[in-house]
C-alpha positions as CSV (number, residue, x, y, z in Angstrom):
1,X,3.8,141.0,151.3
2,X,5.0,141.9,154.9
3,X,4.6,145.5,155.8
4,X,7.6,147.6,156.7
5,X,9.5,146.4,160.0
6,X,6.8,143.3,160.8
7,X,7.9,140.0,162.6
8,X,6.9,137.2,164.0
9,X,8.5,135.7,167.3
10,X,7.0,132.8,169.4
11,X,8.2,132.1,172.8
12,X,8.0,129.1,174.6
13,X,8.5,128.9,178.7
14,X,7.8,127.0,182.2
15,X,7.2,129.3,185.2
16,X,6.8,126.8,187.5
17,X,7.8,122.8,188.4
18,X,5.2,120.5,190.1
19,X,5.6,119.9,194.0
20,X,4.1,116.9,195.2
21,X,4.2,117.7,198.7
22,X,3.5,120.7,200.9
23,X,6.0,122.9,202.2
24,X,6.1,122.7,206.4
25,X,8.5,124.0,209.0
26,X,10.5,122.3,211.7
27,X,12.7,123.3,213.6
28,X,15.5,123.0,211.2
29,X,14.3,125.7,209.1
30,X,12.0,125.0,206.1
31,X,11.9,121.8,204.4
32,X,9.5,119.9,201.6
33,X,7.5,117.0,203.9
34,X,4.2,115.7,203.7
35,X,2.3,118.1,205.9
36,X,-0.7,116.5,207.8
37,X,-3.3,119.3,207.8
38,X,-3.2,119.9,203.9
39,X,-1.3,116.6,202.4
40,X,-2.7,117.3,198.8
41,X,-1.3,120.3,196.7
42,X,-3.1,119.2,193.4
43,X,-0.1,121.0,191.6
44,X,1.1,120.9,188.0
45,X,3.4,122.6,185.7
46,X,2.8,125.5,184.8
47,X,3.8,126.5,180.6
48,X,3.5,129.2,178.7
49,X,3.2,130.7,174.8
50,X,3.8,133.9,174.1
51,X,3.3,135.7,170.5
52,X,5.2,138.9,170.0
53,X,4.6,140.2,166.7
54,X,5.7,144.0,165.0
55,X,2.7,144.7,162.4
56,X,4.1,147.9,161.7
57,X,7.1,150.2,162.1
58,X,8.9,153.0,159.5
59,X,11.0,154.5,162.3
60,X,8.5,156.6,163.3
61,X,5.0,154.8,163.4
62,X,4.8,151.5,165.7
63,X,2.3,148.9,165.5
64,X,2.8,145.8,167.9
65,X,0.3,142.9,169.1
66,X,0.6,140.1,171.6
67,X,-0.8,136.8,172.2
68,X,-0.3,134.5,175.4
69,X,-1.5,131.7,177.4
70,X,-0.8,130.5,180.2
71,X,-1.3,126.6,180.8
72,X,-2.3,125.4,184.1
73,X,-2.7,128.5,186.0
74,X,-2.6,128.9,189.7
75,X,-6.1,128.9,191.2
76,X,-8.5,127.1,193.7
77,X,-9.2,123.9,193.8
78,X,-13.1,123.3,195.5
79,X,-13.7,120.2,194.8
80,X,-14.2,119.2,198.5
81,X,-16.0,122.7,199.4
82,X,-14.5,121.9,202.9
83,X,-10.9,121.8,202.2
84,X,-10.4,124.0,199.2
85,X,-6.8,123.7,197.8
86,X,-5.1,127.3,196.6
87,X,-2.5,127.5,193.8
88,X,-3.7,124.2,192.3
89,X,-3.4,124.2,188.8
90,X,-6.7,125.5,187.8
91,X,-7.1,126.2,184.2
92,X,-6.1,128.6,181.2
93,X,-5.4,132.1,180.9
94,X,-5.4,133.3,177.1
95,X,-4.3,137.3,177.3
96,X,-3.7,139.8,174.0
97,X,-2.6,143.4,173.6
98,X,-2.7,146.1,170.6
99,X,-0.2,148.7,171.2
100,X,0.6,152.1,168.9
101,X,3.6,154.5,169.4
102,X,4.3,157.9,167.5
103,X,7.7,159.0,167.9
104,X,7.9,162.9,166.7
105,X,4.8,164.2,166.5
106,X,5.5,166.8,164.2
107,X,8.7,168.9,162.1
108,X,7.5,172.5,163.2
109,X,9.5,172.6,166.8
110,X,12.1,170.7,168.4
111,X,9.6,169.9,170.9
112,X,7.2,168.2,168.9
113,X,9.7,166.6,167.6
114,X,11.1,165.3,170.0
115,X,8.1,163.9,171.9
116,X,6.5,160.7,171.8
117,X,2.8,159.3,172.5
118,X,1.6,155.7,173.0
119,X,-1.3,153.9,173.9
120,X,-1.9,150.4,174.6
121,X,-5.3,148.3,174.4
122,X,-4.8,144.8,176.4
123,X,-7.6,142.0,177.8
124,X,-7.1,138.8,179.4
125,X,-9.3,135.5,179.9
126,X,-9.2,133.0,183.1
127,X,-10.6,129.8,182.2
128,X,-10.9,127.6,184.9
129,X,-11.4,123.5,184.5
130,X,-14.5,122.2,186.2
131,X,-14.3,122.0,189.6
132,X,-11.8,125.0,189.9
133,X,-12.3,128.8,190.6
134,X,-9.8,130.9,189.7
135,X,-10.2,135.3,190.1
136,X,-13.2,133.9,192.8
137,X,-15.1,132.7,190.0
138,X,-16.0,128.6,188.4
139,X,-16.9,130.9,185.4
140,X,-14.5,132.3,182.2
141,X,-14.1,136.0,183.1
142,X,-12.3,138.3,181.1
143,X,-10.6,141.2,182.1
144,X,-9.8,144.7,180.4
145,X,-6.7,147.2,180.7
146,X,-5.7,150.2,179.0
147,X,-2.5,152.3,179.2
148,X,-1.6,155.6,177.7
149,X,1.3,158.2,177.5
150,X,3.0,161.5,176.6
151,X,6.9,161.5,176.7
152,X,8.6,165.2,175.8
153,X,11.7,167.1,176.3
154,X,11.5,169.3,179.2
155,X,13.0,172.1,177.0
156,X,15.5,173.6,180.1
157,X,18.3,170.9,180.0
158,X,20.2,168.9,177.2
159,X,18.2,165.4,176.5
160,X,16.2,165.7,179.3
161,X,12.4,164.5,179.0
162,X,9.1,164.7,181.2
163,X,6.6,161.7,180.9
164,X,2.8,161.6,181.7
165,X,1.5,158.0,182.3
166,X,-1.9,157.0,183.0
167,X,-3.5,152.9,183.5
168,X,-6.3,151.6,184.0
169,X,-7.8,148.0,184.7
170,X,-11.1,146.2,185.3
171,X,-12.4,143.9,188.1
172,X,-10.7,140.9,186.3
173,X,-7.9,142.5,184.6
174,X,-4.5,140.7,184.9
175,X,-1.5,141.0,183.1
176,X,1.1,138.4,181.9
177,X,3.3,139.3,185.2
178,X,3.2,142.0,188.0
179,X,6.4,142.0,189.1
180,X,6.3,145.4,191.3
181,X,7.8,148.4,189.2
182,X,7.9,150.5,192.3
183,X,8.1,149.5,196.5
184,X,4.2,149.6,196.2
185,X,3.6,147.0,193.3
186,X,2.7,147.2,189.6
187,X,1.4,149.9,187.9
188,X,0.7,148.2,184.6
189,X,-1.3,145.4,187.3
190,X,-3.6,148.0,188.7
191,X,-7.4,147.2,188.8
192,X,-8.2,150.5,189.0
193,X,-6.6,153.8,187.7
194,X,-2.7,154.4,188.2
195,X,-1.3,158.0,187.5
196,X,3.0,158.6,187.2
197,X,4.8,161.7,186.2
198,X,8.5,161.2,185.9
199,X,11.5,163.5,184.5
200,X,14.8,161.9,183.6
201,X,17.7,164.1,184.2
202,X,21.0,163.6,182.0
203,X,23.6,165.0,184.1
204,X,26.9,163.6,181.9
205,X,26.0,162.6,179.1
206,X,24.2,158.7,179.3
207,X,26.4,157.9,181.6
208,X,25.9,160.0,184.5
209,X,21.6,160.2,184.7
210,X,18.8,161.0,187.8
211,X,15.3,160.8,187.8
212,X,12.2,162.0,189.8
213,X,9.3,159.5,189.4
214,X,6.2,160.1,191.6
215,X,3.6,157.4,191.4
216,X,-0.2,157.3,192.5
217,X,-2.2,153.8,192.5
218,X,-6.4,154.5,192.9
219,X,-7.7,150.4,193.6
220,X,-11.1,149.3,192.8
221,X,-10.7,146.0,193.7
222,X,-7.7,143.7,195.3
223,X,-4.6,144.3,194.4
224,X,-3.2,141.5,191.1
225,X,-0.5,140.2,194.1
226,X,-2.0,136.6,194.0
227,X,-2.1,134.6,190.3
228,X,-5.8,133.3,190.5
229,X,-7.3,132.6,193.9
230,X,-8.5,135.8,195.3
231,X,-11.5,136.9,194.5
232,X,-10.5,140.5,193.0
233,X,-13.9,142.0,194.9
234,X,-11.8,141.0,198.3
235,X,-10.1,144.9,198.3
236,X,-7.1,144.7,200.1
237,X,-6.2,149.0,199.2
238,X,-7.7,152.1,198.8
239,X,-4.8,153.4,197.3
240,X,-0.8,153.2,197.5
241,X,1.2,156.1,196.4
242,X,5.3,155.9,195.9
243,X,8.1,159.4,195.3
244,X,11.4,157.9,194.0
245,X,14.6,160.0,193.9
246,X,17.6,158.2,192.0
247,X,21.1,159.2,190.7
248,X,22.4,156.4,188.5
249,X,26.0,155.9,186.8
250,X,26.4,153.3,184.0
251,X,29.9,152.2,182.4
């Protein structure tokens, strides 16, 4: 017997067509020829399977899981030590997340009531094909992240809300995507620890909106700007740090 609000969604997708030659530049502009100094790109297709699934939900509760993988990720190709090839296709990436929400945390104020807490467990797996490296290593490496969260009214305006945010990631943490959030990159991508505070400010109704979002990212190791073929010890940042200031209308 399912449990209250589960499902089950499978999603199937290509992130990337093989070239079969190297991109050069002439004088024209840039233009796909055969370029002399690195003629092989050792590319492939890259495919991917995503499992979405809701384990739990009454409205108030929320239980949701992921699985992925990633088929022919971008890594480094060391076959000949003395010409290694990046963004070959280099092996697997397998990647899962356990995720909880509470919405209204409690009947006694409007303000618990009106707040909501999450967290989120995720970990992710290179698994490079012999003769590959991808993350720096020939090895499989997993990575870890974990991301957490207090959303509640700011109790002076109407619908208003404050939210605390903080992430965290290992040396080989990296996440399904980390298509930059903010001007200085992914939060969610961090290997490290990532701190935001944010208030979003209805001005007419939810059309009329602003917010205040001021975001602070603490690196370990390299930033995830790369797929697979940086070594994640290679730290490119100490830290970044980002204020942003919007007024939005919506119609």
């Amino acid at each position: 017997m399912l449990l209250p609000g589960s499902w089950l969604r499978m999603v199937y997708g290509r992130a990337h067509d093989p070239v079969s030659v190297s991109m050069g530049t002439t004088q024209k502009g840039s233009t796909p020829y055969i370029d002399p100094e690195n003629p092989a790109t050792d590319d492939a297709a890259v495919d991917f399977f995503i499992f979405p699934m809701s384990i739990y939900n009454d409205g108030s509760n929320n239980v949701m899981a992921q699985y992925g993988m990633i088929i022919n990720s971008k890594g480094v190709n060391i076959k000949d030590p003395a010409k290694p090839i990046k963004k070959a296709g280099a092996g697997t990436t397998h990647m899962a997340a356990l995720s909880y929400q509470l919405d209204g945390l409690g009947e006694d104020s409007d303000f618990l009531d009106g707040s909501t807490i999450f967290a989120s467990a995720a970990m992710t797996m290179t698994d490079p094909d012999d003769g590959y490296k991808m993350l720096g290593s020939t090895d499989s490496e997993t990575g870890y992240s974990f991301w957490a969260g207090f959303i509640f009214p700011d109790m002076f305006t109407d619908g208003g809300r404050i939210g605390l945010e903080y992430n965290w990631g290992s040396e080989y943490w990296t996440p399904m995507t980390w298509a930059e959030d903010t001007i200085i990159g992914s939060k969610i991508a961090t290997r490290g620890s990532a701190y935001e505070a944010y208030w979003n400010i209805p001005i007419v109704g939810k059309n009329l909106t602003a917010q205040l979002r001021y975001t602070y990212l603490d690196y370990d190791y390299r930033a995830n700007t790369t797929c697979y073929w940086d070594d994640p010890e290679d730290k490119n940042l100490d830290y970044s740090q980002d204020f942003r200031a919007y007024l939005r209308y919506r119609y």
